[in-house]
N, C-alpha and C positions, 0 to 999 in steps of 0.2 A: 543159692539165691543171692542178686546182690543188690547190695543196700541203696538204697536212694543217691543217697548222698555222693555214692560212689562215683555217678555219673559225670555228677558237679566236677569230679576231680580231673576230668582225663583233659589233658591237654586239647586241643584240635591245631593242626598247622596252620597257617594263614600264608598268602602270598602279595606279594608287594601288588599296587597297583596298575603298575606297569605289566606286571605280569597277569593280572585278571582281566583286564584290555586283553592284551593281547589272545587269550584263550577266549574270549567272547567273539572275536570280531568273527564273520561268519566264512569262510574258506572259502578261495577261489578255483574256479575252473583248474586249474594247473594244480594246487594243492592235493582236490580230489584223486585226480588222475596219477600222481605220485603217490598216494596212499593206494588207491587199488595196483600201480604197477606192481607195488611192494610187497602184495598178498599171495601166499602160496595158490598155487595151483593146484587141480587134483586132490583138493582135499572135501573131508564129510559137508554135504549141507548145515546150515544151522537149523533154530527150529522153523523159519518162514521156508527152509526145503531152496534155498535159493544159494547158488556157490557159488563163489571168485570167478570162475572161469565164464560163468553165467552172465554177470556184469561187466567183465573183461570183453565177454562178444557184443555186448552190444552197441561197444565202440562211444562215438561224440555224440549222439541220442542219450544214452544212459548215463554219460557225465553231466548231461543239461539237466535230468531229471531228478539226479543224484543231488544235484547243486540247488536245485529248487525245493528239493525235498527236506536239506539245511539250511536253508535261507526262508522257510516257512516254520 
């Protein structure tokens, strides 16, 4: 079991402010599309049953939706 107090102690990291901007700001069209280029292929769905290859076809439709779906 561990102590209350214990919790108190544990460090958390923190990141400069410059750097929490920058992970907030919301990814653009090109961003997206460089992350999914970068995603294997041929690999298991996760649990939505939905795969890389899946989003990969549906081309400049699914990057919009992609992008709308981060920017909401």
């Amino acid at each position: 079991m561990v102590e209350l107090h214990t919790i108190d102690e544990i460090s958390v990291p923190s990141i400069s402010l410059r750097a929490q901007q920058r992970q907030d700001k919301t990814p653009t069209l090109q961003e997206i599309q460089l992350a999914l280029s970068q995603t294997k292929s041929k690999k298991a769905p996760g649990n939505d049953e939905i795969t890389a290859d899946i989003l990969k076809a549906g081309g400049t439709s699914m990057l919009k939706w992609l992008h709308q779906i981060f920017v909401e």
